[in-house]
C-alpha positions as CSV (number, residue, x, y, z in Angstrom):
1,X,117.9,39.8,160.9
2,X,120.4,42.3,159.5
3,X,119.5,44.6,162.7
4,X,120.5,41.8,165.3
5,X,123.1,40.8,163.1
6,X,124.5,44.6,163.5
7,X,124.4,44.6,166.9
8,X,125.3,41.1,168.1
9,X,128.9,40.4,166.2
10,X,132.3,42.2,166.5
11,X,133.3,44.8,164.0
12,X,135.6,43.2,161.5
13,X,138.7,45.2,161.2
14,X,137.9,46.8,158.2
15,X,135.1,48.3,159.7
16,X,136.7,49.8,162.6
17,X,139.3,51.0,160.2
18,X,136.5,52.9,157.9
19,X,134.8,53.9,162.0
20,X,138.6,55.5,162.5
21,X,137.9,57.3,159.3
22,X,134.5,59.1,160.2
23,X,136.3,60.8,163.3
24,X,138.4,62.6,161.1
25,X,137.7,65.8,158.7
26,X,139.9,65.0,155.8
27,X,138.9,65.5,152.4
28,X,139.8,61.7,151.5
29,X,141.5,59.3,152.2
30,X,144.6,57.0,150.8
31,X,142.9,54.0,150.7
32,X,139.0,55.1,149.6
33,X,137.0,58.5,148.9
34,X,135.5,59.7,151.9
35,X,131.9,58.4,151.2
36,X,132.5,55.1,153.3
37,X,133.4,57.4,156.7
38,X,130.4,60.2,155.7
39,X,127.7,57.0,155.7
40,X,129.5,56.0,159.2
41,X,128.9,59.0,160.7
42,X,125.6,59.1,159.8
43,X,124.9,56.4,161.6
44,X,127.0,56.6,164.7
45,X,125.3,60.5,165.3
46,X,122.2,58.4,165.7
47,X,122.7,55.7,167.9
48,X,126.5,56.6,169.0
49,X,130.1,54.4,168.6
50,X,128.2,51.3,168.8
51,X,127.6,48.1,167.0
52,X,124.7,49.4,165.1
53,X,125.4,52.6,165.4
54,X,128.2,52.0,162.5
55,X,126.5,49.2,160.5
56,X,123.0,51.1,160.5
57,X,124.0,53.3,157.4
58,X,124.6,50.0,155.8
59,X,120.9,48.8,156.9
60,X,119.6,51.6,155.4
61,X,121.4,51.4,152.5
62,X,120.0,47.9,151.5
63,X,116.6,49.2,151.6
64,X,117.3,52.1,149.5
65,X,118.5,49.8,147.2
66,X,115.5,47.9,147.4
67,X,113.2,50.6,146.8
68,X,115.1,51.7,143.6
69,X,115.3,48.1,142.1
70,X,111.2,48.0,142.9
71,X,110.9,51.3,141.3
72,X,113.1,50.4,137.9
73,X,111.5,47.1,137.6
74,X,108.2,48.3,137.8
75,X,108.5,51.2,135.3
76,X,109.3,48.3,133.1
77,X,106.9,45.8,133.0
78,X,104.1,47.4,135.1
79,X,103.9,43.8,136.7
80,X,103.7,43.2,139.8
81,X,105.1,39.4,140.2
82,X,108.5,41.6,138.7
83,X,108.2,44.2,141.3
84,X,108.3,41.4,144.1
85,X,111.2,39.5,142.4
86,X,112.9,42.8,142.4
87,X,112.7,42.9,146.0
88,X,113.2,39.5,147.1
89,X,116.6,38.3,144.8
90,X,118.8,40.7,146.9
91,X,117.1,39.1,150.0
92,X,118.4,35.6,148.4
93,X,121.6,36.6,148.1
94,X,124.2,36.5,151.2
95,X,125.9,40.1,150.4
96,X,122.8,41.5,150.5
97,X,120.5,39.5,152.2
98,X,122.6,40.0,155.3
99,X,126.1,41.1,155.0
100,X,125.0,44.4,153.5
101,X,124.6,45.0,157.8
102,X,128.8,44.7,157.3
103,X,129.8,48.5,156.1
104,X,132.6,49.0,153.3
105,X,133.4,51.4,150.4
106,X,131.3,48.9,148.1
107,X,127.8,49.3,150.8
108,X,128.4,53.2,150.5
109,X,128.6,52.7,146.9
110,X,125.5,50.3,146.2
111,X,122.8,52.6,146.4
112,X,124.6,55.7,144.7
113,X,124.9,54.3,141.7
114,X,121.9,52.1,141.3
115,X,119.9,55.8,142.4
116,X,122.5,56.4,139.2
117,X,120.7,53.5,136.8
118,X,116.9,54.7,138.3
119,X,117.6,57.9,137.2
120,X,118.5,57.0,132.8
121,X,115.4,54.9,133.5
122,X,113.4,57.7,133.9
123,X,115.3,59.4,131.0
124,X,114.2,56.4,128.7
125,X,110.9,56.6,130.4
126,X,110.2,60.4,130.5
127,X,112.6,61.5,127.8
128,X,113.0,64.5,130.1
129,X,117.1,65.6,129.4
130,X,117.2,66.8,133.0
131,X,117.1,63.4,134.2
132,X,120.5,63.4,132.8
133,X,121.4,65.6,135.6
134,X,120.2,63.8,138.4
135,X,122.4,60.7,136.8
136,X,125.3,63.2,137.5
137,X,124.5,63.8,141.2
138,X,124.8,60.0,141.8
139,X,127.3,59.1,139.3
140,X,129.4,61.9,141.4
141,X,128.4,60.6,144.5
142,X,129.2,57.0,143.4
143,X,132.7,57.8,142.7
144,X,132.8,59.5,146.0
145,X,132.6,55.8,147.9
146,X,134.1,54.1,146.0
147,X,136.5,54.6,142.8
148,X,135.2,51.2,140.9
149,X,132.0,53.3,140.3
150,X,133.8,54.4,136.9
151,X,133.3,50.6,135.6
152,X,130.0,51.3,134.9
153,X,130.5,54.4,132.4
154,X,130.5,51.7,129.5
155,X,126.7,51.1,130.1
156,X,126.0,55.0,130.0
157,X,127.8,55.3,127.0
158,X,125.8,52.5,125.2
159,X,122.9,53.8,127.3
160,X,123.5,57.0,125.1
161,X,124.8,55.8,122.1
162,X,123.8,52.5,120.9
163,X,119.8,53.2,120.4
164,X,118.6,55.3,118.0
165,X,118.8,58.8,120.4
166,X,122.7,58.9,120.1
167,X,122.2,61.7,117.9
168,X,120.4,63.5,120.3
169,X,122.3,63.0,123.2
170,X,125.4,63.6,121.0
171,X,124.2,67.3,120.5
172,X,122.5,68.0,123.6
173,X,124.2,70.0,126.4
174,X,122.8,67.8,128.8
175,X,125.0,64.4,129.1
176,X,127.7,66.8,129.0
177,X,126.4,69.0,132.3
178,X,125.8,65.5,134.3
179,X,129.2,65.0,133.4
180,X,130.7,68.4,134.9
181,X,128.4,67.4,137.9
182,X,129.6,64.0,138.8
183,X,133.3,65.8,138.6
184,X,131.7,69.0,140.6
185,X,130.4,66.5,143.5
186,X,134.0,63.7,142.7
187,X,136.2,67.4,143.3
188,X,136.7,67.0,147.5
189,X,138.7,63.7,146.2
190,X,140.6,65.6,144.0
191,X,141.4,68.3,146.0
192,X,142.6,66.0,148.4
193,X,144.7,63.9,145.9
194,X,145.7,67.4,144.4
195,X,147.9,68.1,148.0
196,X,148.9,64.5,148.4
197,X,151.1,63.4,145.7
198,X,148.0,61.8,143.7
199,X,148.1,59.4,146.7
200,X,144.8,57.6,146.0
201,X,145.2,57.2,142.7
202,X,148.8,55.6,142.5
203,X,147.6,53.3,145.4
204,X,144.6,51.8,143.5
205,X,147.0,51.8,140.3
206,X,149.3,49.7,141.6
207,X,146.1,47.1,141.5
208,X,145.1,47.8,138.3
209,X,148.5,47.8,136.8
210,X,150.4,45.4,138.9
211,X,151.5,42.1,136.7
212,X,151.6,38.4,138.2
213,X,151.6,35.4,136.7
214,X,148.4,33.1,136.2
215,X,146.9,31.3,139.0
216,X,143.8,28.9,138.6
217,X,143.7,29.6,142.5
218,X,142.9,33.1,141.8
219,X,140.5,32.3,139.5
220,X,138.4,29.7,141.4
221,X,138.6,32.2,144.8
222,X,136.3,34.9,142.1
223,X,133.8,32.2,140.8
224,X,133.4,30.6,144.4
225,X,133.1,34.1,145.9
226,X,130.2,35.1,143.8
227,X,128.4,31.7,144.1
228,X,128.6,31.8,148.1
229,X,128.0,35.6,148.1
230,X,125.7,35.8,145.2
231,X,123.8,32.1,145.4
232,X,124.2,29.4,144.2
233,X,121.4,28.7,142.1
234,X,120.8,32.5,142.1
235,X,124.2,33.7,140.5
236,X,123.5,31.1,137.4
237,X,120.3,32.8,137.3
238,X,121.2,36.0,136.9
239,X,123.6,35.4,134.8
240,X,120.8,33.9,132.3
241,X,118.5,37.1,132.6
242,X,121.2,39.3,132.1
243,X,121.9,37.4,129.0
244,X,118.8,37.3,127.3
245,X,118.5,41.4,128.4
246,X,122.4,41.7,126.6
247,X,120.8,39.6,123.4
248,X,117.6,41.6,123.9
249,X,118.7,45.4,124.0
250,X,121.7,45.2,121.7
251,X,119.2,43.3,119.2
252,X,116.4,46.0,119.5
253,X,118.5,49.0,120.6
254,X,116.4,49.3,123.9
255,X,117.5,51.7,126.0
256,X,117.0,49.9,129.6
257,X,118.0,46.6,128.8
258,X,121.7,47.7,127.2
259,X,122.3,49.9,130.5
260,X,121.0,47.2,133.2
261,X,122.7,44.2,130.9
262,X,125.8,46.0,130.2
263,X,126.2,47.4,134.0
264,X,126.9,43.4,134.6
265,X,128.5,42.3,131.7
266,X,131.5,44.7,131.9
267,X,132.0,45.3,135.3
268,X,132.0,41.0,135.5
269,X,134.2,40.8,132.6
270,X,137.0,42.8,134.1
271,X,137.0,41.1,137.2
272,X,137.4,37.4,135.9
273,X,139.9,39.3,133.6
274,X,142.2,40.6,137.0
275,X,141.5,37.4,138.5
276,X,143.4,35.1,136.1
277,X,146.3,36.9,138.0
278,X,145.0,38.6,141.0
279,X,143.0,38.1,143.9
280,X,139.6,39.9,143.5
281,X,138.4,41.0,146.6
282,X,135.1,39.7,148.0
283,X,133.0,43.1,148.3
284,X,134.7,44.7,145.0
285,X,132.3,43.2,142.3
286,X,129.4,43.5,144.4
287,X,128.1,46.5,143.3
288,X,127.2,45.2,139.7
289,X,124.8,42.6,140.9
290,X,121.8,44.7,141.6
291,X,121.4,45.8,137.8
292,X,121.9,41.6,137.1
293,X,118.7,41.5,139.8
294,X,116.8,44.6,138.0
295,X,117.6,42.6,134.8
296,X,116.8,39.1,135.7
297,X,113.4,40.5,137.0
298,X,112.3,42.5,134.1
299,X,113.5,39.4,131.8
300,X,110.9,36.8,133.8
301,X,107.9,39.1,132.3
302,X,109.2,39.9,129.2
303,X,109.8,36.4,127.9
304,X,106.5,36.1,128.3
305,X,105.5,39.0,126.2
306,X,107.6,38.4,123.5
307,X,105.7,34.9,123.2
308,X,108.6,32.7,123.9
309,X,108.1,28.8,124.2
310,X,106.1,27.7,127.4
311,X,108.8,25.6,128.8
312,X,111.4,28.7,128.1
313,X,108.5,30.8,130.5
314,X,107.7,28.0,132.9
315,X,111.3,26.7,133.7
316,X,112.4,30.2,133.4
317,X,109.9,31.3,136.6
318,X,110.7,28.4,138.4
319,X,114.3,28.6,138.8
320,X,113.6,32.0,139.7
321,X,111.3,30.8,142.5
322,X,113.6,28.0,143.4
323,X,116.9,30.6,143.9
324,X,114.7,32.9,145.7
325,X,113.5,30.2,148.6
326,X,116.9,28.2,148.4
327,X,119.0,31.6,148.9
328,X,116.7,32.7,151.5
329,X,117.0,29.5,153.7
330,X,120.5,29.8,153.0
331,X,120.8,33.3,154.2
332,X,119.0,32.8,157.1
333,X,121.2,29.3,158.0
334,X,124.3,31.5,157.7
335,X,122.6,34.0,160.2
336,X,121.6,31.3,163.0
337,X,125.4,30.1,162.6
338,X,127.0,33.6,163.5
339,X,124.4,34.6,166.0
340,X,123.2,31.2,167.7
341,X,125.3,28.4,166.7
342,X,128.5,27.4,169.3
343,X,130.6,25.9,166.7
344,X,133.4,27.1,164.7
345,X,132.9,24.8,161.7
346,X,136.1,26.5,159.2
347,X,138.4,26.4,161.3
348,X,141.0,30.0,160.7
349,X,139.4,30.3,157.5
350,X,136.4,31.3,159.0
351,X,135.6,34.8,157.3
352,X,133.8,36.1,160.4
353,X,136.0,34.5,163.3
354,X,139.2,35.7,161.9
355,X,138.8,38.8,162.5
356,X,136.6,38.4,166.4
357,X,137.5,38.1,169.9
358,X,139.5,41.1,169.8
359,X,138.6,42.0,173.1
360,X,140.8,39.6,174.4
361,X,143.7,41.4,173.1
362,X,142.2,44.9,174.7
363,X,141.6,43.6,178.1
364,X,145.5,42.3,178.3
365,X,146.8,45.7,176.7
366,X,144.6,47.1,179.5
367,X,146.9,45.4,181.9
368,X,149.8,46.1,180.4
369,X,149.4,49.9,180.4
370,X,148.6,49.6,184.1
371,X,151.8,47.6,184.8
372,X,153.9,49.2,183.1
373,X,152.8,52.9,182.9
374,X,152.7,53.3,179.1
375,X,150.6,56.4,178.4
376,X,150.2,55.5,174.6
377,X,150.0,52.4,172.1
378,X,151.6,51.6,169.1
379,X,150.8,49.3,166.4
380,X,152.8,48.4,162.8
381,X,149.5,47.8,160.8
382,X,146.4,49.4,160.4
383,X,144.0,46.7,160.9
384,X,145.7,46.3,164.7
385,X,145.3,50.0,165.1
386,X,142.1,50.2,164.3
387,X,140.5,47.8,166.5
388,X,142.8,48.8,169.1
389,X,141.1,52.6,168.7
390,X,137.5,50.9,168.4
391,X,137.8,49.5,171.9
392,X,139.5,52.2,173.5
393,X,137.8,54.7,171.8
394,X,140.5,57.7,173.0
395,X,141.0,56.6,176.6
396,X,144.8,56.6,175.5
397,X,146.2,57.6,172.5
398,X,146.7,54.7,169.4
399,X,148.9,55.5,166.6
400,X,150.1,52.9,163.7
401,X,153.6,54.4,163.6
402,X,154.5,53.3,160.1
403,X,152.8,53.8,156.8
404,X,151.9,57.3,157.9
405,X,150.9,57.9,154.1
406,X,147.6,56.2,155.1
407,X,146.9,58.9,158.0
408,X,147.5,62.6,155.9
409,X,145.4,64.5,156.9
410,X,144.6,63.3,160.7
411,X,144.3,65.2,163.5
412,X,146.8,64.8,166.7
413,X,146.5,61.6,168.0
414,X,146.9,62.8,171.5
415,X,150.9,63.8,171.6
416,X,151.4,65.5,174.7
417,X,150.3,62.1,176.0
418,X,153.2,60.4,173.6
419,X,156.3,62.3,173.3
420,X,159.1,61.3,175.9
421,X,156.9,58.7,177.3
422,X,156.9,55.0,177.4
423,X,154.5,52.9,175.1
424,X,153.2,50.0,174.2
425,X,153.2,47.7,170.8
426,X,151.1,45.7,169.9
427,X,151.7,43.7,167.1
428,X,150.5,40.3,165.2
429,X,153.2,37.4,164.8
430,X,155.3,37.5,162.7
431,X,154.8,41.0,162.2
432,X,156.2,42.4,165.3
433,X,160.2,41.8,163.8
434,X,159.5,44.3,160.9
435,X,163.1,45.6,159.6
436,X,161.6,49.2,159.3
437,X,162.4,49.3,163.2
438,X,166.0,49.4,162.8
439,X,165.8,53.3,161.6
440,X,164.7,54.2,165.2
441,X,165.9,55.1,168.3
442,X,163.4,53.0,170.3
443,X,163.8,50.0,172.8
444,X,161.6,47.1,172.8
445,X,161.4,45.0,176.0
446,X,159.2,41.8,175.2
447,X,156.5,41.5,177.6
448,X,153.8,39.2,176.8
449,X,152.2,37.2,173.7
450,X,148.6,36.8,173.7
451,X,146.3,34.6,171.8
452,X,143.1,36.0,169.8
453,X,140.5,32.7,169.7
454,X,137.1,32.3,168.6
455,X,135.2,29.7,169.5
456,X,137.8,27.5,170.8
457,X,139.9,28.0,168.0
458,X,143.2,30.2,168.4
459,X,143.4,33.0,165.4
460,X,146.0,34.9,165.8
461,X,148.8,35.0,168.8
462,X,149.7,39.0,169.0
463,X,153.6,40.1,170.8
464,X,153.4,43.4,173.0
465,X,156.8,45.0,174.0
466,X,157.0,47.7,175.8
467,X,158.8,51.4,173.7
468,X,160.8,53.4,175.7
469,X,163.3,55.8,174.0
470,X,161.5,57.1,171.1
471,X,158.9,59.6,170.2
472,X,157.0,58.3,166.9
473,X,157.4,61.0,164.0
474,X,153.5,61.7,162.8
475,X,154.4,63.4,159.2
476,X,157.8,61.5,158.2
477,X,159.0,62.7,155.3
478,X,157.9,60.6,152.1
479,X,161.6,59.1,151.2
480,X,161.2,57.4,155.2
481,X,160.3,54.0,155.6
482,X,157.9,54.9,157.6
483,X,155.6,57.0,155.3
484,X,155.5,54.4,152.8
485,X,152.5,52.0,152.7
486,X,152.5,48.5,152.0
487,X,151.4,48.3,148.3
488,X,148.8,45.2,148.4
489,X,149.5,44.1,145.4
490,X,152.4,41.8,145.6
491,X,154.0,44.0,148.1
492,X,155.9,45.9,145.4
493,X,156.2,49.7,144.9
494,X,154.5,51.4,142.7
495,X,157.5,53.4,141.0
496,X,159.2,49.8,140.6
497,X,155.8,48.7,138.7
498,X,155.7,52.1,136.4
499,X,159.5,51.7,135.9
């Protein structure tokens, strides 16, 4: 399912964005390390700037992830029934079950730093210290997809500290080498920010830091998002085996259960925290959930074990069972609706159709270079520059011609092919009358407006003018309108937030 669901629907916009990414050679990036573009390219040199070809690294990912949860789980309990839990719970749940096929920072991420959790595992298993160095290697590679990875250094420490090791690990060298190696392997984003103002940092800052007021909006978008992504008998489940783990390993200072239960319980914590005021993204708490499944899967065998009440056991495995087979059938409904169904049943909310039917857009631009003789296009926000690049894939030059602080480090767009020649922008409505225009020379000659549908349903109506007059500045300097992004939280600058 997650193969045909690769290659049957469009690339969402962030996606082509991240595809952009995995052309270039930069270090990192503004918006995200480079780990996102490296898994891309993986892909892509495999089966090309297709479909699949992008999403495949994602594919691939999932059953990693699989593999390590099996492996955890059955270092555990040595039970079987676990070990098939451990596979199937991921399957039950949308994200993974099938939207893993949809690449991000956060499918990057995923495997890292479970690989990460598998590897303390084997510490508490083995008691070999150099386990601690493997943790390193992924910890470092974790960060390098995705900078979120660093909410999970609270269950490390209590990995570390909170049994009755701590002593040891206090004095050995070796948590302290698997530290210098997760900054060894992080360094190609520090270089990078090092030459670039601390770019990525103060960009993900202004989320962190930024201060609104409360919204029970906000709040209900989180909790619905993890029940549609998660399940929704599966999240409440989850929740409950990470629970009795928490009560578990903090009441017996076990090792595995305080790192699984707390790799949930903090990372979930902050995020309900940001949403009482922000809106949580949907893929940004996603990479906590596979400790919950490790968790909830080791907790169905050792209730059992610790000679808890029959009806605890019983009603305990049959909830299990009944958000495995309810998540599943939901999964695969979901699937059959994208890939088979005719209907648009959300309307412009639809998650999926919001972002299709790009093409649309392409094949008019298409004309409109022919008509007009534009040799270049030029676009005012990166998720219109992206999927412009995606389906022109370098026949003509595309360049977003503001927030140029989100392309440092990019090679030449094409510019003999730009300067002192007439263009084409493309921009959605309302965005196409942004002020930032008034600091340039060009001329904009209305041309066209074109509607983006799906399904029957109009999603967007996009304005292309034609640019004559103007040669777009590719390194503007940082004071220019032009360099500066678009801060995403609340639109407000970061020096206005620290000030």
């Amino acid at each position: 399912m997650r193969l045909v669901y690769a290659g049957a629907l469009d690339l969402r916009t962030d996606e082509a964005y991240y595809w952009t990414w995995s052309k270039e050679s930069a270090l990192a990036f503004l918006d995200h390390p480079p780990g996102i573009a490296w898994l891309i390219r993986f892909g892509t040199a495999i089966f090309g700037d297709t479909l699949l070809g992008v999403r495949f690294g994602g594919i691939v990912a999932m059953l990693v992830t699989q593999l390590l949860l099996a492996d955890i789980v059955r270092r555990v309990t040595h039970d079987v029934r676990a070990v098939a839990f451990a596979v199937l719970l991921p399957e039950a749940a949308l994200y993974y079950g099938l939207l893993m096929a949809k690449v991000a920072p956060d499918t990057a991420m995923i495997p890292c730093a479970v690989a990460m959790l598998w590897a303390l595992v084997r510490l508490s298993e083995s008691g070999n210290p150099r386990w601690w160095l493997a943790a390193g290697l992924f910890a470092g590679l974790a960060l390098l997809c995705k900078f979120t990875a660093i909410l999970l250094l609270p269950a490390v420490i209590a990995f570390a500290l909170v049994p009755d090791w701590r002593r040891r690990w206090l004095l050995s060298p070796y948590p302290w080498r698997a530290a210098l190696i997760a900054l060894i392997v992080f360094s190609p984003v520090l270089v990078w920010n090092a030459g670039h103002d601390w770019g990525s940092f103060r960009f993900q800052l202004v989320r962190a830091l930024a201060s609104h007021p409360f919204s029970f909006r906000t709040v209900g978008e989180f909790i619905g998002l993890q029940f549609g992504l998660v399940g929704f008998v599966l999240l409440p489940v989850v929740l409950s085996g990470v629970a009795w783990t928490a009560w578990r390993g903090y009441r017996t200072r076990e090792p595995v259960a305080i790192l699984l239960s707390t790799a949930v319980l903090v990372p979930f914590g902050y995020f309900f925290w940001k949403s009482l005021t922000l809106r949580v993204g949907d893929t940004w708490p996603m990479f906590l959930w596979p400790a919950g499944f490790a968790a909830t899967a080791i907790n169905l065998t050792m209730l059992s074990r610790e000679g808890r009440a029959d009806w605890i056991v019983q009603s305990t495995w049959a909830w299990a069972r009944v958000a495995v087979i309810s998540g599943v059938a939901f999964v695969v409904a979901v699937f059959l609706y994208y890939v088979a169904a005719p209907w648009n049943l959300l309307g412009r909310i639809d998650p999926v159709g919001a972002e299709a039917g790009f093409e649309q857009v392409a094949e008019r631009v298409r004309v409109q270079l022919r008509q007009t003789g534009a040799s270049w296009i030029a676009t005012s926000d990166y998720r219109t520059y992206a999927m412009l690049r995606w389906h022109f894939k370098g026949e003509v030059p595309v360049i977003q011609v503001n927030e140029r602080a989100r392309f440092q480090g990019f090679r030449d767009p094409g510019m003999d092919a730009i300067r002192n020649r007439p263009g084409l922008h493309i921009a959605r409505e309302p965005e196409s009358r942004l002020p930032w225009w008034d600091v340039t020379t060009a001329t904009r000659q209305p041309l066209e407006r074109v509607e983006r549908s799906w399904r029957g349903v109009v999603m967007d109506i996009y304005a292309l003018e034609k640019l004559t007059g103007w040669t777009p500045e590719l390194s503007p300097p940082p004071d220019s309108p032009l360099f500066h992004w678009r801060v995403l939280a609340g639109q407000a600058r970061f020096d206005a937030i620290i000030a």
